[in-house]
N, C-alpha and C positions, 0 to 999 in steps of 0.2 A: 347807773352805767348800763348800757347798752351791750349785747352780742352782737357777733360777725352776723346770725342768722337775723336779727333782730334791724338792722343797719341795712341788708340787702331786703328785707321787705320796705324800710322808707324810703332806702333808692329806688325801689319799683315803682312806688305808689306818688313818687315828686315828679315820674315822668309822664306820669297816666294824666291825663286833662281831667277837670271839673265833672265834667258832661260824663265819661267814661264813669270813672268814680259813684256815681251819682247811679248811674245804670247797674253798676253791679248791686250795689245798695239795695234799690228797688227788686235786681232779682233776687237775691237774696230775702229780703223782707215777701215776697210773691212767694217765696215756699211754701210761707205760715197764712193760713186764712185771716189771722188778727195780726196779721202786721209786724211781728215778733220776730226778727232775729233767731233767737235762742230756740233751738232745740231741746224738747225734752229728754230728747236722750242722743250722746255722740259721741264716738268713737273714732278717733282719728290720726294717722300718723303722722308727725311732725318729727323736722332733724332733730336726731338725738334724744328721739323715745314717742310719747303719743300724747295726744289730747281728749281729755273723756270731760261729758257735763252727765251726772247722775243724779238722777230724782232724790232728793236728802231721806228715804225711807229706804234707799236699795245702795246707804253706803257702806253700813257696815259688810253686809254682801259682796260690794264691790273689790275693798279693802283686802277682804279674806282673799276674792280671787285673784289681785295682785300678786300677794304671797306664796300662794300656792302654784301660780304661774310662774314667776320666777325661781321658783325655788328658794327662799328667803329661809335663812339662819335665825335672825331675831333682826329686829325692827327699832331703830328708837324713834317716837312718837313724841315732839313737842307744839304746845298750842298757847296763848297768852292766854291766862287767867284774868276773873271781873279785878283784881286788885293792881292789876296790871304789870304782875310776874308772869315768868315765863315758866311753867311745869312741862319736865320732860317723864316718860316712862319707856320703860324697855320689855319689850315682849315676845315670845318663840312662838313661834305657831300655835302651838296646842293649848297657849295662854291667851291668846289675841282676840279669841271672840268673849272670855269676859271682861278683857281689859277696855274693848269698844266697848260695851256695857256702860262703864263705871265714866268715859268718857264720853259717851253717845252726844251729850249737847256741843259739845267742840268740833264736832268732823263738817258741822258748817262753817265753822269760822274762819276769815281768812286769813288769822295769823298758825292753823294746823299746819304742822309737815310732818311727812313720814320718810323717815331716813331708812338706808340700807348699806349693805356692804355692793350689792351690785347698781344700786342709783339712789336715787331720789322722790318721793312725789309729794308734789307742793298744790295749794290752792288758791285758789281769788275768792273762795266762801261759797257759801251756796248751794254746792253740789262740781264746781268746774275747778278741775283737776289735770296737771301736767305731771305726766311722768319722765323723768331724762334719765333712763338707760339703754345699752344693747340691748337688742333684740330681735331674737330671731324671726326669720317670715312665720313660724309654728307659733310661738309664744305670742305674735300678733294677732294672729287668727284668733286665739285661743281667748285674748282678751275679749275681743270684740265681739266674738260668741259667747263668751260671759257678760258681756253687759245687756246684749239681745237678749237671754234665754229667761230672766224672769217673765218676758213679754210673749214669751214665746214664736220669736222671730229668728232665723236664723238666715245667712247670706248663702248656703250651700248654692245656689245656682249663679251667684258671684265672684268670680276670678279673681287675685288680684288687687282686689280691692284700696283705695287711699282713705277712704272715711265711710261712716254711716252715719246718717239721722235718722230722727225720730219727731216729724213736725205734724202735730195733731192727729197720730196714730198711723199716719202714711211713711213708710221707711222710704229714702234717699240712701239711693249707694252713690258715691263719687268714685270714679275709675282714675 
């Protein structure tokens, strides 16, 4: 099933011609020198919370600064197991970086989510990560300069900002 936001991006995209289509594609793809879509690193706001892809070595990091950005109470974490059960666990902050420990090989998988009392964050594997809650203009900032600063990049001379990348070491701000 489909969302309202999910419905007005194919209404967009049913009106746009071939040719068009085909063109963004291409710039998109002209970011990356090999041709790659995917950024190695991105941060970005989306209705009803954000869109991060993180290097699978910078999630438990990531993770923590979720929590800590939000303000988060305790956390329940469910991901499918090799037996093809679903194990959940429940964690407070001050417990949550041994608990990614003991789960570290799951925060790739795309059956992980991390629940909360203020949203959600869910994945497609990998490292690419949607979060759906409020969130303030601060609390965005604040992600996005957490996902920069293991790289030691920061947007301070960027206003505003709707997303950042990270394609083959060259940061992309989108205004």
């Amino acid at each position: 099933m489909i969302d309202q936001t999910e419905r007005a991006i194919l209404d967009a995209v049913r009106q746009v011609s071939a040719d068009q289509l085909a063109g963004v594609r291409n710039y998109i793809r002209g970011l990356s020198k090999s041709g790659m879509a995917d950024p190695e690193i991105y941060a970005g706001i989306t209705p009803g919370g954000m869109s991060f892809e993180i290097p699978p070595g910078q999630i438990k990091q990531f993770l923590r600064l979720v929590v800590e950005t939000l303000g988060v109470d305790q956390v329940a974490i469910s991901f499918k197991q090799p037996d093809g059960s679903f194990a959940e666990q429940t964690y407070r902050p001050e417990t949550l970086e041994a608990g990614l420990e003991i789960i570290e090989v799951h925060l790739v998988d795309p059956s992980f989510l991390m629940e909360f009392e203020e949203g959600v964050l869910y994945t497609g594997g990998g490292g690419c990560f949607s979060l759906r809650a409020s969130l303030t203009p601060d609390q965005v900032q604040q992600l996005v300069d957490g996902v920069l600063k293991p790289l030691n990049l920061d947007t301070y001379p960027h206003k505003e900002i709707k997303a950042v990348a990270l394609f083959e070491g060259r940061m992309v701000v989108y205004k």
